[in-house]
N, CA, C and O atoms as a CHARMM CRD file, in Angstrom:
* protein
*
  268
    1    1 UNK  N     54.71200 104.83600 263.75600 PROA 1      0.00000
    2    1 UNK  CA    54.89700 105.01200 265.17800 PROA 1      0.00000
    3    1 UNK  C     56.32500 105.48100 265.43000 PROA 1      0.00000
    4    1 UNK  O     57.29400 104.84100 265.02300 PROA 1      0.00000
    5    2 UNK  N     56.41700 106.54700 266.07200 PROA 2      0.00000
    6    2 UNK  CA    57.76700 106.98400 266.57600 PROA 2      0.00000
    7    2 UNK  C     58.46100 106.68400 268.26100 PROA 2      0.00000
    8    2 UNK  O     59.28300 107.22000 269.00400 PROA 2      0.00000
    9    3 UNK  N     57.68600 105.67100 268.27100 PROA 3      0.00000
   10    3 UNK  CA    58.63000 105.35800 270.12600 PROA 3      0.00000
   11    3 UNK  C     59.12400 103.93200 270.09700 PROA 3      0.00000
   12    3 UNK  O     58.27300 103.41700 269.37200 PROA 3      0.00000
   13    4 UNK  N     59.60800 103.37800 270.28800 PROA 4      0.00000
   14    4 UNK  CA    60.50500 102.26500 270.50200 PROA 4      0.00000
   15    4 UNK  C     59.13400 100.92600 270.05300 PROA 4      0.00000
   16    4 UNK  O     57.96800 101.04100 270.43000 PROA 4      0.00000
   17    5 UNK  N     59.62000  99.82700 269.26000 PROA 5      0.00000
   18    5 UNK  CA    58.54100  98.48700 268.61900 PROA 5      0.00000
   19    5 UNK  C     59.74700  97.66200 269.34300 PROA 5      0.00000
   20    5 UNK  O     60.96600  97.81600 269.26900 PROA 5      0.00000
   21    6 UNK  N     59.04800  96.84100 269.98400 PROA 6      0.00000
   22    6 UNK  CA    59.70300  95.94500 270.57600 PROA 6      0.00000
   23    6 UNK  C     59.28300  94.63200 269.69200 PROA 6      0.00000
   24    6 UNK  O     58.15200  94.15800 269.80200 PROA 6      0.00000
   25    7 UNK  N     60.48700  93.94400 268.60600 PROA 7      0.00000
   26    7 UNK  CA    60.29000  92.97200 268.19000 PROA 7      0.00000
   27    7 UNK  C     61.18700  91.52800 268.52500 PROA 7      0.00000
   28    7 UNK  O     62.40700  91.65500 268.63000 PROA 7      0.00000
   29    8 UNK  N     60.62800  90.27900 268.67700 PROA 8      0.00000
   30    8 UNK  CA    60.90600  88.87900 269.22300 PROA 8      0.00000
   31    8 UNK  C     61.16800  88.05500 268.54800 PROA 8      0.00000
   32    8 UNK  O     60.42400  87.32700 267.89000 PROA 8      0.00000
   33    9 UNK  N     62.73500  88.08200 268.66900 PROA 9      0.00000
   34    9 UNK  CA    63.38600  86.54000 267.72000 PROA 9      0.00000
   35    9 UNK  C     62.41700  85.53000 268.44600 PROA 9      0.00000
   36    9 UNK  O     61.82500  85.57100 269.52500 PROA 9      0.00000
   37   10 UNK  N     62.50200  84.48700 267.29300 PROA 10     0.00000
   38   10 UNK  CA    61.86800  83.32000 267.28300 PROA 10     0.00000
   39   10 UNK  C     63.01200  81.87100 267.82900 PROA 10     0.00000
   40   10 UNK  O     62.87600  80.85500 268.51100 PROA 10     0.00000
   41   11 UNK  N     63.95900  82.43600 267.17100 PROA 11     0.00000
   42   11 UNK  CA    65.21700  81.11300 267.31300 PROA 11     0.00000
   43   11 UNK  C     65.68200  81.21000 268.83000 PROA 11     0.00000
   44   11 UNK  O     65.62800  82.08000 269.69900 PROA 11     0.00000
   45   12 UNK  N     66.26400  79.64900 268.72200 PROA 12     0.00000
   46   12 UNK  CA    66.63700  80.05900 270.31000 PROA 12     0.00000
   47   12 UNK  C     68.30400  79.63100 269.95900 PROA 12     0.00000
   48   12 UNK  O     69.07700  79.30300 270.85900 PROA 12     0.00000
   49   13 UNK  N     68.55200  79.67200 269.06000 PROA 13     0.00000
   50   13 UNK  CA    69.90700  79.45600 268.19500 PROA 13     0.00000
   51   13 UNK  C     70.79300  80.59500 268.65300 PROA 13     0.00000
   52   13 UNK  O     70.10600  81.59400 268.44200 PROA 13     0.00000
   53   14 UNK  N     71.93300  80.97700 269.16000 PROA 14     0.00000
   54   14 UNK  CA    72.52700  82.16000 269.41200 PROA 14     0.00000
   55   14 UNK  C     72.89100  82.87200 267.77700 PROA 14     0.00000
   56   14 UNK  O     72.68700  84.08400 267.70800 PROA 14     0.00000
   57   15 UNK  N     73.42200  82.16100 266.46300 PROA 15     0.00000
   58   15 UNK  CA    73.61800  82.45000 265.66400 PROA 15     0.00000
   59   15 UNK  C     72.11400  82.85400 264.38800 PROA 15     0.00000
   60   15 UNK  O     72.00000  83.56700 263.39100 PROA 15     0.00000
   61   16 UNK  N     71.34500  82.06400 265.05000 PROA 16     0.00000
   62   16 UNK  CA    69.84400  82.37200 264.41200 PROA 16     0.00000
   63   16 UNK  C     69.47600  83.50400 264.85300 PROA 16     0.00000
   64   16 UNK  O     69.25100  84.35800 263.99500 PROA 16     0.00000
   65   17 UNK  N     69.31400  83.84500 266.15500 PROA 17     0.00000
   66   17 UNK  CA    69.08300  84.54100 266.49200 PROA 17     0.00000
   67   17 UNK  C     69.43400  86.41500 266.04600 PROA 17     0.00000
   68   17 UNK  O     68.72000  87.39800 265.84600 PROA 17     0.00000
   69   18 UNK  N     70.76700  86.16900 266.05100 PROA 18     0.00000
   70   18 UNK  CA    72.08400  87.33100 265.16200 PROA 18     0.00000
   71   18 UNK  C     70.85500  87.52200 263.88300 PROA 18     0.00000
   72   18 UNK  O     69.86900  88.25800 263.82100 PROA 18     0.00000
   73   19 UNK  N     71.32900  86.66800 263.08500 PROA 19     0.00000
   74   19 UNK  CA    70.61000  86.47900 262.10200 PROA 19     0.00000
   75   19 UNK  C     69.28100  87.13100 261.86400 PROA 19     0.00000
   76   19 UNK  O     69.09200  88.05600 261.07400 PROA 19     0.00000
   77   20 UNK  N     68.42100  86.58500 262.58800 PROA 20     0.00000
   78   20 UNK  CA    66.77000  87.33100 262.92200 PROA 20     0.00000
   79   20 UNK  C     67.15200  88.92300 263.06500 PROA 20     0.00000
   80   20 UNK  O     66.81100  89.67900 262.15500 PROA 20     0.00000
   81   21 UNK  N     67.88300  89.44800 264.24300 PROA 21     0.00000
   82   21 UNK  CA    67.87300  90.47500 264.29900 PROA 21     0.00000
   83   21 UNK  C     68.40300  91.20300 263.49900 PROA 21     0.00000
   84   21 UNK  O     67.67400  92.15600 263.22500 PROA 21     0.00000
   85   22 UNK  N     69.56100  91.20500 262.86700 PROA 22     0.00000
   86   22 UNK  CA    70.43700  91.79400 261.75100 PROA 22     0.00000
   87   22 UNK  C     68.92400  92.17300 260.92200 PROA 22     0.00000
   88   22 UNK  O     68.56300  93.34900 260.87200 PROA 22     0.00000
   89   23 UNK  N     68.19600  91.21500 260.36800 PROA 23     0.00000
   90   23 UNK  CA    66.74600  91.40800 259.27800 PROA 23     0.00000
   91   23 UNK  C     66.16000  91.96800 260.18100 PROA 23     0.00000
   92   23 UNK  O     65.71600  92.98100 259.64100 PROA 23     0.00000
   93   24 UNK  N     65.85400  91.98000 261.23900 PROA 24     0.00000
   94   24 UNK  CA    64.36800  93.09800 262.16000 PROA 24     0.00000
   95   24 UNK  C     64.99700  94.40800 262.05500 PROA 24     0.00000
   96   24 UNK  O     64.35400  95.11900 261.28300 PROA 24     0.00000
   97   25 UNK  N     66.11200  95.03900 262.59300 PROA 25     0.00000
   98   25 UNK  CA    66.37600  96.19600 262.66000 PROA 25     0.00000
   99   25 UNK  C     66.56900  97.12000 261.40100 PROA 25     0.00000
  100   25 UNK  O     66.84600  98.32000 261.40300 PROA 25     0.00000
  101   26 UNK  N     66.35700  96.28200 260.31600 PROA 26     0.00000
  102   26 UNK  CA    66.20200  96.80600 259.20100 PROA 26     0.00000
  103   26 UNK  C     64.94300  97.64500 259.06400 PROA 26     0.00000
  104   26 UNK  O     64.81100  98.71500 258.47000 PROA 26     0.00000
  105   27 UNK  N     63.90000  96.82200 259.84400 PROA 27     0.00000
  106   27 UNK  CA    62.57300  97.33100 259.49800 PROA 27     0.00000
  107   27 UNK  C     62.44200  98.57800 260.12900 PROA 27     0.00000
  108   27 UNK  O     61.32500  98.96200 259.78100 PROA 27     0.00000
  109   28 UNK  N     63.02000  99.56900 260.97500 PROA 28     0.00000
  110   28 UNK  CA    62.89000 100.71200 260.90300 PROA 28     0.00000
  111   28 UNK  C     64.20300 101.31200 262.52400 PROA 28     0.00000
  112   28 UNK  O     64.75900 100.64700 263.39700 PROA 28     0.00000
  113   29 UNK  N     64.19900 102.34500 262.31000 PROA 29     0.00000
  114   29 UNK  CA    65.41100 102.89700 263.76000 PROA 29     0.00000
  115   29 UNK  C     65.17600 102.86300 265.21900 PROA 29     0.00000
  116   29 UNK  O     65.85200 103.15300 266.20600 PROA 29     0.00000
  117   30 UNK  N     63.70100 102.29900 264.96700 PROA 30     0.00000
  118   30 UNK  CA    62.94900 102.50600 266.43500 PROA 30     0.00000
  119   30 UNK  C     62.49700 100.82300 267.16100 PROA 30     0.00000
  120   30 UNK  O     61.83000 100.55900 268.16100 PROA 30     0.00000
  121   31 UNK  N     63.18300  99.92800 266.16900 PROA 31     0.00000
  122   31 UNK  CA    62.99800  98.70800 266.59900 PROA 31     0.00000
  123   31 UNK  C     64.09700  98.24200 267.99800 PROA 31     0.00000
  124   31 UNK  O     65.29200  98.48600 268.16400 PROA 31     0.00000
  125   32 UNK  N     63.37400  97.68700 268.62900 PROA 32     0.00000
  126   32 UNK  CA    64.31900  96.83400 269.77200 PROA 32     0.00000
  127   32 UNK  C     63.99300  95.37000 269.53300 PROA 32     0.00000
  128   32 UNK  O     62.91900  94.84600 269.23800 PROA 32     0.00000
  129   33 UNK  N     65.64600  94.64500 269.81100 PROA 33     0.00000
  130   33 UNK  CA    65.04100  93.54800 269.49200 PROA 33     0.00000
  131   33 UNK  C     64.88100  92.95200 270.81500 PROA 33     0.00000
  132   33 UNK  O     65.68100  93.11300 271.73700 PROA 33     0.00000
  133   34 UNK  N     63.64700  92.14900 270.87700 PROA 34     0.00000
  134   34 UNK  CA    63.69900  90.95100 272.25000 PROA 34     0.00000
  135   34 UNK  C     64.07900  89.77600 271.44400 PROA 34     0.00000
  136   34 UNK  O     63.88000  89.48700 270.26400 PROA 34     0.00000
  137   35 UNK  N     65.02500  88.84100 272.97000 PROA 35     0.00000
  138   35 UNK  CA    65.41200  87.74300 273.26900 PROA 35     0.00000
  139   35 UNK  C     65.20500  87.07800 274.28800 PROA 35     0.00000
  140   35 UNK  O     64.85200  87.78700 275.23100 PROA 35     0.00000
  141   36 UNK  N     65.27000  86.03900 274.50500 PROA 36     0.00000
  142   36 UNK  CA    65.14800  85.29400 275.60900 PROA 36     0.00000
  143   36 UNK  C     65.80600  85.48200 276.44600 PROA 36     0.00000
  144   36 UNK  O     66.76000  86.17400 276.08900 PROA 36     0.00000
  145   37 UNK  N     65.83100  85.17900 277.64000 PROA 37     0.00000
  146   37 UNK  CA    66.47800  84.87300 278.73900 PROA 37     0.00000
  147   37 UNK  C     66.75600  83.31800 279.12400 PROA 37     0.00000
  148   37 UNK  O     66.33300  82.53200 279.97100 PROA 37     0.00000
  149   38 UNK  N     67.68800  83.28900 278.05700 PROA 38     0.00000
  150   38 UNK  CA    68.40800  81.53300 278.24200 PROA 38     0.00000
  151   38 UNK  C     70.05200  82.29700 277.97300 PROA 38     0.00000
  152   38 UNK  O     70.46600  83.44500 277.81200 PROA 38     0.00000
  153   39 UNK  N     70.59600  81.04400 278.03100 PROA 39     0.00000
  154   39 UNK  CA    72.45400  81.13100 278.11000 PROA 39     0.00000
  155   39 UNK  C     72.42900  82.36400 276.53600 PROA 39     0.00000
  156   39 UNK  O     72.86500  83.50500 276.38600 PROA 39     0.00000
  157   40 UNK  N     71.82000  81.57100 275.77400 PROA 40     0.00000
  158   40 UNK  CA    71.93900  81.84200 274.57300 PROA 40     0.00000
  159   40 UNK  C     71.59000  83.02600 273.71200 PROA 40     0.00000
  160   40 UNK  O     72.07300  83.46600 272.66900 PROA 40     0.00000
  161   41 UNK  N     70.21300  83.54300 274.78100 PROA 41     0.00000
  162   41 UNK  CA    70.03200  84.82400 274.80500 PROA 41     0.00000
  163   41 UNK  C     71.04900  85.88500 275.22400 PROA 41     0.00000
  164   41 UNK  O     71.40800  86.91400 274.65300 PROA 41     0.00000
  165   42 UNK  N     71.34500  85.43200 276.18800 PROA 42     0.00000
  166   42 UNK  CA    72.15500  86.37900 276.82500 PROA 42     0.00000
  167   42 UNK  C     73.46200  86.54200 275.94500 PROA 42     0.00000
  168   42 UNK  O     74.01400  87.63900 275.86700 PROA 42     0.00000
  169   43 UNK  N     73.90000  85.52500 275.34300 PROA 43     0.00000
  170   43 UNK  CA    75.05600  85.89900 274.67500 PROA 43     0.00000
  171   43 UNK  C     74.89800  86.78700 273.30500 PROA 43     0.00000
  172   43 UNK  O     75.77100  87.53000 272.85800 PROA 43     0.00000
  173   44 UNK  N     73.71900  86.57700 272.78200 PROA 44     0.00000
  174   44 UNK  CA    72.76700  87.71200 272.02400 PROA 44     0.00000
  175   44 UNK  C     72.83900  88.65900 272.37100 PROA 44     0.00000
  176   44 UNK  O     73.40900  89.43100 271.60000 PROA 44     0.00000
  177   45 UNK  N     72.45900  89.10600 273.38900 PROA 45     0.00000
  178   45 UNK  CA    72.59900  90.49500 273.87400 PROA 45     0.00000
  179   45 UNK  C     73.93400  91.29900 274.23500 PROA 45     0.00000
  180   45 UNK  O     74.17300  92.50600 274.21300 PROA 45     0.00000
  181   46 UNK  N     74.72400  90.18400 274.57900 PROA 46     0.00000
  182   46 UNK  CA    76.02100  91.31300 274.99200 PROA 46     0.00000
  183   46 UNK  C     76.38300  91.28400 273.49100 PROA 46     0.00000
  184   46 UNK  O     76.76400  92.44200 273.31400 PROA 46     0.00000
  185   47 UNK  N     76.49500  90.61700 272.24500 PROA 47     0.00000
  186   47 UNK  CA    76.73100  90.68500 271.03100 PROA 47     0.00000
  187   47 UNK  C     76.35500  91.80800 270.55700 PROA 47     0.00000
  188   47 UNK  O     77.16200  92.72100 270.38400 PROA 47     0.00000
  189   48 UNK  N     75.05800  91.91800 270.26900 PROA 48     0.00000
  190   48 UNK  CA    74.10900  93.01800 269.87000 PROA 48     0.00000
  191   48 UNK  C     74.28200  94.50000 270.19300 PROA 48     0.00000
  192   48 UNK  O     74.34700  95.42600 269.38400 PROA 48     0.00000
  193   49 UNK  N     74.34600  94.55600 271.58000 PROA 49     0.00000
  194   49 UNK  CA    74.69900  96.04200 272.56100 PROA 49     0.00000
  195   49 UNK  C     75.87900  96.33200 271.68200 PROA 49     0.00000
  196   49 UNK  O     75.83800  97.15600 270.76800 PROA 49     0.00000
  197   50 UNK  N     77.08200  95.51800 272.04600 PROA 50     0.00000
  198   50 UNK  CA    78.33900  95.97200 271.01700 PROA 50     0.00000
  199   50 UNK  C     78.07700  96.62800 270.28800 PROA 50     0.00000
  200   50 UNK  O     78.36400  97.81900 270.17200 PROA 50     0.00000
  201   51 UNK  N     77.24300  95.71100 269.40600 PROA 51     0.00000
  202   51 UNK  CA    77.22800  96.52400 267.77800 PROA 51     0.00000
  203   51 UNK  C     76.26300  97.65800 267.96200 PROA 51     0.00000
  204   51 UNK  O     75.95400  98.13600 266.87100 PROA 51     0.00000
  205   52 UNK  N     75.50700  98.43100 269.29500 PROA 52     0.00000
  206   52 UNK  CA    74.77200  99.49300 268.82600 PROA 52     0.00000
  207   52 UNK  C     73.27900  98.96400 269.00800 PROA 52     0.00000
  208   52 UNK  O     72.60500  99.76300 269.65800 PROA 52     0.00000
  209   53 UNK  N     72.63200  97.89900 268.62900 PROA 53     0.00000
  210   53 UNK  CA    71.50700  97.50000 268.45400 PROA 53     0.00000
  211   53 UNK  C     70.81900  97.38700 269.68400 PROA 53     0.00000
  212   53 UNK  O     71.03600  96.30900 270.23700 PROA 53     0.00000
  213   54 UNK  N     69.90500  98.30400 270.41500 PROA 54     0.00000
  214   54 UNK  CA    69.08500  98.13700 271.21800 PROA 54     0.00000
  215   54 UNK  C     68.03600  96.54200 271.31700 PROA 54     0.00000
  216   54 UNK  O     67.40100  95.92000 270.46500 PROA 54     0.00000
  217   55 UNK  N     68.29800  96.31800 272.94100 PROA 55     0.00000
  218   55 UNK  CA    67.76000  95.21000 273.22900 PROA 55     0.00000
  219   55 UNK  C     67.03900  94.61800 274.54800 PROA 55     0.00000
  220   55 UNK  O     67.39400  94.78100 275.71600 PROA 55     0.00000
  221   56 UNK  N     66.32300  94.14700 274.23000 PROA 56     0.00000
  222   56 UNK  CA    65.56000  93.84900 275.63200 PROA 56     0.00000
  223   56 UNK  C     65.34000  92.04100 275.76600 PROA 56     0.00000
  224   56 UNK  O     65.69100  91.31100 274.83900 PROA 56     0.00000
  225   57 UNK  N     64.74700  91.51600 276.98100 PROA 57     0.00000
  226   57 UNK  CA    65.01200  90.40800 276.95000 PROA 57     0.00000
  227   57 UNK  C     63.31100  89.85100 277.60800 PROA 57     0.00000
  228   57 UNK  O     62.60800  90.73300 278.10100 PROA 57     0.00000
  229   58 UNK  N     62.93500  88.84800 277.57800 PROA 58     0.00000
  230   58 UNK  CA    62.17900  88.21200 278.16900 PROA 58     0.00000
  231   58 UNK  C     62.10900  88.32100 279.82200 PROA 58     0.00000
  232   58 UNK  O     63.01700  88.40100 280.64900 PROA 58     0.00000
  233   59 UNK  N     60.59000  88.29100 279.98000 PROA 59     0.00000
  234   59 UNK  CA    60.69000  88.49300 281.92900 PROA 59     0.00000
  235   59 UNK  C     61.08000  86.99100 282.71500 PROA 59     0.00000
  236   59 UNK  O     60.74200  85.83500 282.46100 PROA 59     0.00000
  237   60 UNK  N     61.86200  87.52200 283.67500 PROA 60     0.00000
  238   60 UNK  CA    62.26000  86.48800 284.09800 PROA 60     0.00000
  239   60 UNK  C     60.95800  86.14300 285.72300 PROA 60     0.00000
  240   60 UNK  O     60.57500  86.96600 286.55500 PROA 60     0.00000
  241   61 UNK  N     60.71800  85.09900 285.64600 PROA 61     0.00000
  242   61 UNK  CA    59.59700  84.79400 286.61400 PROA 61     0.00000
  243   61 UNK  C     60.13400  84.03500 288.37500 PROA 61     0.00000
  244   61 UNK  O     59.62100  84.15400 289.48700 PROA 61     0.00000
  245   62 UNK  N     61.01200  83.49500 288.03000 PROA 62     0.00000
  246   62 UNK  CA    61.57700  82.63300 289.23000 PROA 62     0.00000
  247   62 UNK  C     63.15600  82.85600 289.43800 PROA 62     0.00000
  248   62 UNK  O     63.96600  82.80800 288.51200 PROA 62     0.00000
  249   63 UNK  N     63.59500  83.19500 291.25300 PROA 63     0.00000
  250   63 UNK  CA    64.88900  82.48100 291.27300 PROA 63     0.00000
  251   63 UNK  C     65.48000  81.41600 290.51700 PROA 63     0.00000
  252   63 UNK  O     66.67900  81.65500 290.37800 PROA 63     0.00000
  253   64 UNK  N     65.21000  80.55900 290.08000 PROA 64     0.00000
  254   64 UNK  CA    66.02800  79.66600 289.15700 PROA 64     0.00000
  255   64 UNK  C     66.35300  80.29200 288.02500 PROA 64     0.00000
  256   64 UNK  O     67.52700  80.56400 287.77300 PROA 64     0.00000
  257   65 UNK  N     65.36600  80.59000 287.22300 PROA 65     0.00000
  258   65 UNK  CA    65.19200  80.77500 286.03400 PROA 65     0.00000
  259   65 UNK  C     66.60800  81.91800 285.82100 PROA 65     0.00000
  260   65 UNK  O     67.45500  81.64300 284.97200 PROA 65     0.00000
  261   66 UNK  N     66.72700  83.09300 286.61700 PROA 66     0.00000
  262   66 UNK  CA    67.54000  84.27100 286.64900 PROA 66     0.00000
  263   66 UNK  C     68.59300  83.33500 286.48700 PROA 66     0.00000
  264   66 UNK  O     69.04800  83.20300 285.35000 PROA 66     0.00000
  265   67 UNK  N     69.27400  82.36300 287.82700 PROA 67     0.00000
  266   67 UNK  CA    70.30600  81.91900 287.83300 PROA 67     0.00000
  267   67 UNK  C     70.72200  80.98700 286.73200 PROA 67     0.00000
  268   67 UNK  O     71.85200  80.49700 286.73300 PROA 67     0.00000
């Protein structure tokens, strides 16, 4: 497949998480990784973007949840 695989850490570990993805994006140039949308996610993601690594996050369902 040549259009974007959206693949989903499992950890909700910010450093597990690193981890997971560092090994997913191996699996090919067209991977994105998803994360959650917790504190911890999010610090995943501004990590990740840095380094280049496309990323997407979990839907967020409620005012709370965003905040």
């Amino acid at each position: 497949m040549n259009g974007p695989i959206s693949v989903e850490v499992i950890s909700k570990d910010y450093n597990e998480m690193l981890k997971e993805a560092k090994l997913l994006t191996r699996l090919g140039k067209n991977i994105v990784i998803k994360v959650p949308m917790t504190p911890e996610g999010i610090k995943a993601t501004e990590y990740l973007t840095k380094k280049g690594i496309k990323v997407n996050v979990t839907l967020i369902f409620s005012t709370s949840q965003a905040l």
